[in-house]
C-alpha positions in Angstrom: 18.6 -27.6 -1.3 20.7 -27.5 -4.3 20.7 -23.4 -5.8 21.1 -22.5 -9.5 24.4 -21.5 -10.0 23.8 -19.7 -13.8 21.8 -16.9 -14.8 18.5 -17.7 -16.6 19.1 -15.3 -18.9 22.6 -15.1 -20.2 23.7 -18.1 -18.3 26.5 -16.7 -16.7 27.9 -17.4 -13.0 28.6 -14.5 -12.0 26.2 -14.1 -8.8 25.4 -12.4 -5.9 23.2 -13.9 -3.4 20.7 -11.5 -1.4 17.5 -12.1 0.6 16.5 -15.4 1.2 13.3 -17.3 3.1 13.0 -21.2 4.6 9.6 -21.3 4.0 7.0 -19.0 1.6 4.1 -20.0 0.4 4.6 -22.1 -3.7 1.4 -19.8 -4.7 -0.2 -16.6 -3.5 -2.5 -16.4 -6.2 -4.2 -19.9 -5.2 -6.2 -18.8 -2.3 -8.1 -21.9 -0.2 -11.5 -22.4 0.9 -10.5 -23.1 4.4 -8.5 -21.9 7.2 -6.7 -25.4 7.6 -6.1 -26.2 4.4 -4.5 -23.0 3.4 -2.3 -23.1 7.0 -1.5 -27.0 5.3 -0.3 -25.2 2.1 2.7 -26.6 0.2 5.7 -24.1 0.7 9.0 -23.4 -1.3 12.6 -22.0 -0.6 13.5 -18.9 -2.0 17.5 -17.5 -2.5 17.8 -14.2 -4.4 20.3 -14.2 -7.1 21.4 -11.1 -9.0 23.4 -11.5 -12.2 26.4 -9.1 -12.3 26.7 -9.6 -16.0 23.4 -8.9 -17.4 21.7 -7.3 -14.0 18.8 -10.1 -13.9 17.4 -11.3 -10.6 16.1 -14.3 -10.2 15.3 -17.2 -7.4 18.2 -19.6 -6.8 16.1 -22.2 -5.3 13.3 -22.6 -7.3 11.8 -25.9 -8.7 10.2 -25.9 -11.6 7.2 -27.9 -12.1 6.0 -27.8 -8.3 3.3 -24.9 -9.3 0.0 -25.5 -10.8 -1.6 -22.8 -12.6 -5.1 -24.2 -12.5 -8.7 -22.5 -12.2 -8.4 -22.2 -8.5 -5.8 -19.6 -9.6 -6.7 -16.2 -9.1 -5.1 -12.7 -9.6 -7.2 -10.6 -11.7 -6.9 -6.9 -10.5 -9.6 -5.8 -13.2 -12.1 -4.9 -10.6 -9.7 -1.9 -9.2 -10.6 1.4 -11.0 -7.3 2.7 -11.0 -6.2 -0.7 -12.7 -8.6 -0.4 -15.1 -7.7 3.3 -16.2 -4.3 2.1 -16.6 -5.2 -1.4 -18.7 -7.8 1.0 -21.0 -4.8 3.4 -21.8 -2.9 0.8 -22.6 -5.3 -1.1 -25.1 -5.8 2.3 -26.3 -2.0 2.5 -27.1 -1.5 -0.6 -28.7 -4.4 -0.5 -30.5 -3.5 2.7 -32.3 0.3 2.2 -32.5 0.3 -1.4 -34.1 -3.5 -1.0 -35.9 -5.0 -3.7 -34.8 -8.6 -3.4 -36.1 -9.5 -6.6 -38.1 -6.2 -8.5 -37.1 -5.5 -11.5 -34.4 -4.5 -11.1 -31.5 -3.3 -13.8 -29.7 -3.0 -13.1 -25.4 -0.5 -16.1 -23.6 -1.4 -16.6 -20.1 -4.6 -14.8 -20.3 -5.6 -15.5 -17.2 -9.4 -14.8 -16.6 -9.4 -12.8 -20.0 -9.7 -9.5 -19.0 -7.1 -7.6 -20.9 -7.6 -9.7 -24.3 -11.8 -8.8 -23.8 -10.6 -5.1 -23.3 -8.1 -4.7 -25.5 -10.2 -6.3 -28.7 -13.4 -4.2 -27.5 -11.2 -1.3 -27.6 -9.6 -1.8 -31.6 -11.8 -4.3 -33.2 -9.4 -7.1 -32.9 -10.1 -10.3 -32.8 -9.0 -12.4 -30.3 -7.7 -15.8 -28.7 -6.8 -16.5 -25.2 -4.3 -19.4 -24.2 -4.2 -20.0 -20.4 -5.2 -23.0 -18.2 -6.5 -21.0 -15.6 -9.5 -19.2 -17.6 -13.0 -19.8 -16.2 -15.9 -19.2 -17.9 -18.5 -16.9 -17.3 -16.2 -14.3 -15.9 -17.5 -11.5 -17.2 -19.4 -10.3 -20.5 -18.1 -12.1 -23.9 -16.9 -9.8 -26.3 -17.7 -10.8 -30.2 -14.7 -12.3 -32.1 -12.9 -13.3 -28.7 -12.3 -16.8 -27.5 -10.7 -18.6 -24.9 -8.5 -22.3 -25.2 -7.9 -23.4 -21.7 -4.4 -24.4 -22.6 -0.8 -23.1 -23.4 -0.4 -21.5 -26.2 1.9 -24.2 -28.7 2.8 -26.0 -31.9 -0.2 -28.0 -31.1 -2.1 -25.1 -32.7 -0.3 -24.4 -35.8 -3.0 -22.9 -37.2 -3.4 -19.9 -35.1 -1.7 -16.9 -37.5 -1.3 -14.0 -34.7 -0.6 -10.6 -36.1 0.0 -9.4 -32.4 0.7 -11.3 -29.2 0.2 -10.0 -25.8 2.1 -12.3 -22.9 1.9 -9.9 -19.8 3.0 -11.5 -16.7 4.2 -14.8 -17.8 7.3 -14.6 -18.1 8.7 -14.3 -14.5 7.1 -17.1 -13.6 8.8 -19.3 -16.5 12.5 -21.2 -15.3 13.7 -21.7 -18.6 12.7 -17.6 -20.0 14.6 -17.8 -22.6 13.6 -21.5 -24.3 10.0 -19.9 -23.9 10.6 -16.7 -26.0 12.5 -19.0 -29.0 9.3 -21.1 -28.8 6.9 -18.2 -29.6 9.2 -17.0 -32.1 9.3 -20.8 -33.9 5.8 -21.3 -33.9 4.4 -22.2 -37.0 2.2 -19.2 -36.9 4.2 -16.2 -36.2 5.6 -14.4 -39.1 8.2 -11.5 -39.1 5.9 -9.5 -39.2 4.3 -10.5 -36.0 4.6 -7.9 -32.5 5.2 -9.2 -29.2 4.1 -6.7 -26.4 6.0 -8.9 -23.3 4.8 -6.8 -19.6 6.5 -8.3 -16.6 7.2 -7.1 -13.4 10.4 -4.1 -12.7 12.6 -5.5 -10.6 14.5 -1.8 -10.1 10.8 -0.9 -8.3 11.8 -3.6 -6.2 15.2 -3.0 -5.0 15.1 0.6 -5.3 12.0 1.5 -4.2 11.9 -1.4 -1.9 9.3 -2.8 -3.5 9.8 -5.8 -1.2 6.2 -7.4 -1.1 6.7 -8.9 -4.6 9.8 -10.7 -3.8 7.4 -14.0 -4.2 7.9 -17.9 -4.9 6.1 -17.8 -8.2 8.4 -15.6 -9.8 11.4 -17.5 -10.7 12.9 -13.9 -12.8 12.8 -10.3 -12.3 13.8 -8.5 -15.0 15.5 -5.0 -14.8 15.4 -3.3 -18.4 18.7 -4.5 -19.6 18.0 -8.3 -18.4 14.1 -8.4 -20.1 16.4 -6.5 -23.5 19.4 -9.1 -23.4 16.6 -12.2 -23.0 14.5 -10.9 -25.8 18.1 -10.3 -28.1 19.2 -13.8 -27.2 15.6 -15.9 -28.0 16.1 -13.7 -31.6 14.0 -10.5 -31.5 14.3 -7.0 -32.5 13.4 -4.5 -29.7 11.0 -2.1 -31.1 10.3 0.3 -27.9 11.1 -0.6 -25.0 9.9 1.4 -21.5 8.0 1.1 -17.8 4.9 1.9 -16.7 2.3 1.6 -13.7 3.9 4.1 -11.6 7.2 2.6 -12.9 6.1 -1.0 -11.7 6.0 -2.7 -14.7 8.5 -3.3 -17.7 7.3 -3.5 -21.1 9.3 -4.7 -24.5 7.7 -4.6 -28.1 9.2 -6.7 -30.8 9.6 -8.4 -33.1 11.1 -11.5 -34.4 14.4 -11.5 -36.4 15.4 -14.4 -39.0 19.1 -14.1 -38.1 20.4 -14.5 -34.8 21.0 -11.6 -32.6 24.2 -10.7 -30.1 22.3 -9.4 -26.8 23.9 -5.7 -25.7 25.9 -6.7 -23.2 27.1 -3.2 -22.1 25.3 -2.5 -18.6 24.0 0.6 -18.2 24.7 1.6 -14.8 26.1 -0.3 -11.7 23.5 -1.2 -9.5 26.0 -4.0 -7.6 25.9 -1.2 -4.6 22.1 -1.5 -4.2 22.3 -4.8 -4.1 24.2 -5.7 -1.3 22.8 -3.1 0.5 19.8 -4.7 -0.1 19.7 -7.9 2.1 19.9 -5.4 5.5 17.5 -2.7 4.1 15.5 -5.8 3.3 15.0 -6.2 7.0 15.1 -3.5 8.3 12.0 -2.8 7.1 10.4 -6.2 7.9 11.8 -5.2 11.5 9.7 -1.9 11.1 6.4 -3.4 10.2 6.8 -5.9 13.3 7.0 -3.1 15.4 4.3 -1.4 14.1 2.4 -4.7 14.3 3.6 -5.7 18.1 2.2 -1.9 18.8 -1.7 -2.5 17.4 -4.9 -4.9 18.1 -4.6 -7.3 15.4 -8.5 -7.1 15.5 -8.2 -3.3 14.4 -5.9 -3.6 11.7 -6.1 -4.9 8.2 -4.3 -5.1 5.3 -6.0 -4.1 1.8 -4.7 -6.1 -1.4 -5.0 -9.9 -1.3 -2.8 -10.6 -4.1 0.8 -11.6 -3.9 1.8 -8.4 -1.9 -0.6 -8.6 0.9 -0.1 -12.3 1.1 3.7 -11.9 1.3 3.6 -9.3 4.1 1.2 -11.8 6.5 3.9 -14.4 6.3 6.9 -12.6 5.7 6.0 -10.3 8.7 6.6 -11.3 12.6 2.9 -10.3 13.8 1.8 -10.2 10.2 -0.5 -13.8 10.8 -2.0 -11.9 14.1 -3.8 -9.1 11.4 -7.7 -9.7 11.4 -8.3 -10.2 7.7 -7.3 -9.4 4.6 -9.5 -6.8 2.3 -9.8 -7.2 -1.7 -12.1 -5.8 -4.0 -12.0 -8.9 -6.1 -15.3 -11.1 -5.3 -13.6 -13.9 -6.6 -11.0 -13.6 -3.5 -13.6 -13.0 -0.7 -14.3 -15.6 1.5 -11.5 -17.5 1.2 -8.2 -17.6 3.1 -4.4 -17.3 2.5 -1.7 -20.0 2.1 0.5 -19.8 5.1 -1.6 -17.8 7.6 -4.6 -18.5 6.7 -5.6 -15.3 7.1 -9.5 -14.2 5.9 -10.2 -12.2 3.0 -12.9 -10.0 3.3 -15.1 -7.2 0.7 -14.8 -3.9 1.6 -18.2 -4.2 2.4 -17.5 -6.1 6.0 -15.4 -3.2 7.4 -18.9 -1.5 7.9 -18.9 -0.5 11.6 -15.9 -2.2 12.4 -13.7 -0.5 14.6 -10.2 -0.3 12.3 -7.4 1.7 13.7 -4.8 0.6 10.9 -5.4 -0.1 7.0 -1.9 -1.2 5.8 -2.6 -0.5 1.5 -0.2 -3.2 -0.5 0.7 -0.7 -3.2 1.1 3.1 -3.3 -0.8 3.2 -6.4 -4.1 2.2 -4.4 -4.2 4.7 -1.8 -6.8 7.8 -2.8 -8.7 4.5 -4.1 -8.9 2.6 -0.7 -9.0 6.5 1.5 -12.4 6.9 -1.0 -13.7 3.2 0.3 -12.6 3.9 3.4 -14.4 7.1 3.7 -17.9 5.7 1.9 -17.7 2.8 4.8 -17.6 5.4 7.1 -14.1 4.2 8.5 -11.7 6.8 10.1 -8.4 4.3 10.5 -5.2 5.2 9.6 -4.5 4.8 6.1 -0.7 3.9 5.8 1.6 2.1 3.1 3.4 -1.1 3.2 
């Protein structure tokens, strides 16, 4: 396998390599109607790269075109409450700070149209969705909305956005940069235009090890200075910039500049240290979890969050295939089984009289939500954190 030797970013190569895997699974989000078919699913190789010159992360081995975003891709997390409260704050905030009542806004990689639905119900906006994985009938339609099941391009030159949304797209493109310039050249963005870019913090990651979204679809991880210096470089001017979700996301607004800009290359703080303590801490908690795993009857433990993170731990885990099923409040998810382990998802409502000792919850930000589901099922397990 031949790596990346330059930074996606600032195209520097200046690397240090960090946790790598032989085999993970090309799409967690794709989920399979089968137990053999999703065992049969394709896998990828993945080398972590960090960037000492701009602090990006990214995967070495990654190659491009081998994903398919299709309908059978599925990662809506619009049916958790606490996911919910955060999303309506946020339409709330964008709505209000960039007045978007009677403008366009334009959402690339919609996915099922959640957040575009939500955020034009919340400021009277209207609205069009560009993603090849949109279904319809998911969901109520909200007046003035609409969905192209497409990317968003020059092949619709007639689409005038006042405001684009692109929330987690942008780690999953190889070439991030050659994206951005494209949404700045399209024929319908003006300067006036704001871009509100969301992608995943990779500082969560490494320094809250974060490690269940280290993941094949995501070629980048941005820390703060990388997703600044990448916006700079594709020629926009960083309006706010800040984190959110429990500091799991990073968000950038901006807009786009008709001179070309030098990207701040100044790093903020060294995080070279964390990084190559990374690769050990790395496993030593993957070493922890098999443990803990070896210890319990797989048929009494499950793990709560089939999206990327739950799916990661299964086959990143020794033991982790052994676990009974998968739990996910997503309907969409239910009944159908995970690339590599092929490992059931399950509703909530399936843990009725089961007898759990162990609920591993993906993300810390879901715990009092899954305790609440546990205690309605009438479940007394352990409740414990990945």
């Amino acid at each position: 396998m031949r790596l990346r030797g330059d930074c996606p970013v600032c195209r520097q190569r200046n690397l240090l390599h960090s946790v790598s895997f032989d085999t993970i699974p090309f799409s967690c989000n794709s989920l399979h109607p089968d137990a053999n078919s999703a065992v049969a699913a394709p896998t990828g190789q993945f080398v972590l790269a960090f960037c000492r010159n701009c602090e990006h992360f990214f995967n070495a081995a990654f190659e491009d075109g081998r994903i398919g975003y299709t309908q059978n891709y599925e990662n809506s997390l619009h049916f958790s409450p606490r996911f919910v409260a955060f999303v309506e704050d946020l339409a709330g905030r964008l709505s209000t700070a960039y007045a978007l009542d009677g403008k366009l806004v334009v959402d690339i990689g919609c996915g099922k149209g959640d957040f575009l639905k939500r955020l034009c119900s919340t400021s009277g906006a209207r609205g069009i969705g560009f993603d090849r994985s949109f279904e319809d009938n998911r969901g109520d339609d909200v007046a003035g909305v609409e969905f192209i099941n497409d990317w968003f391009s020059d092949a619709y030159p007639d689409v005038k956005p006042d405001f684009v949304s692109c929330r987690h797209v942008l780690e999953h493109i190889a070439s991030p940069i050659a994206f951005l310039q494209g949404l700045r050249s399209h024929p319908g963005v003006e300067p006036s235009t704001v871009f509100y870019i969301e992608v995943p913090n990779a500082l969560y990651t490494l320094r809250d090890m974060g490690i269940w979204d280290l993941i094949y679809e995501h070629v980048s991880y941005f820390t703060p200075h990388s997703l600044r210096a990448a916006m700079q470089t594709a020629g926009f001017e960083v309006l706010y910039q800040g984190a959110s979700f429990g500091d799991q996301y990073l968000f950038i607004e901006a807009k786009p500049v008709e001179t070309g800009m030098t990207a701040d290359s100044s790093r903020p703080g060294k995080i070279d240290e964390l990084v190559r303590r990374f690769d050990q801490t790395y496993r030593d908690k993957v070493a922890w979890w098999r443990n803990y795993l070896a210890t319990r009857d797989p048929e009494q433990t499950v793990v709560w969050g089939a999206g990327s993170k739950g799916i990661t731990f299964v086959n990143v885990v020794p033991e982790g295939a052994r676990i009974s099923a998968l739990v996910d409040v997503n309907p969409h998810k239910q009944g159908r089984f995970a690339p590599g382990t092929g490992t059931a998802v399950v509703g909530p409502e399936s843990l009725r009289g089961r007898p759990l000792r162990s609920i591993i919850v993906m993300n810390p930000l879901y715990r009092d939500e899954v305790a609440q589901a546990a205690c309605k099922l009438g479940l007394s397990a352990e409740i414990i954190v990945a």
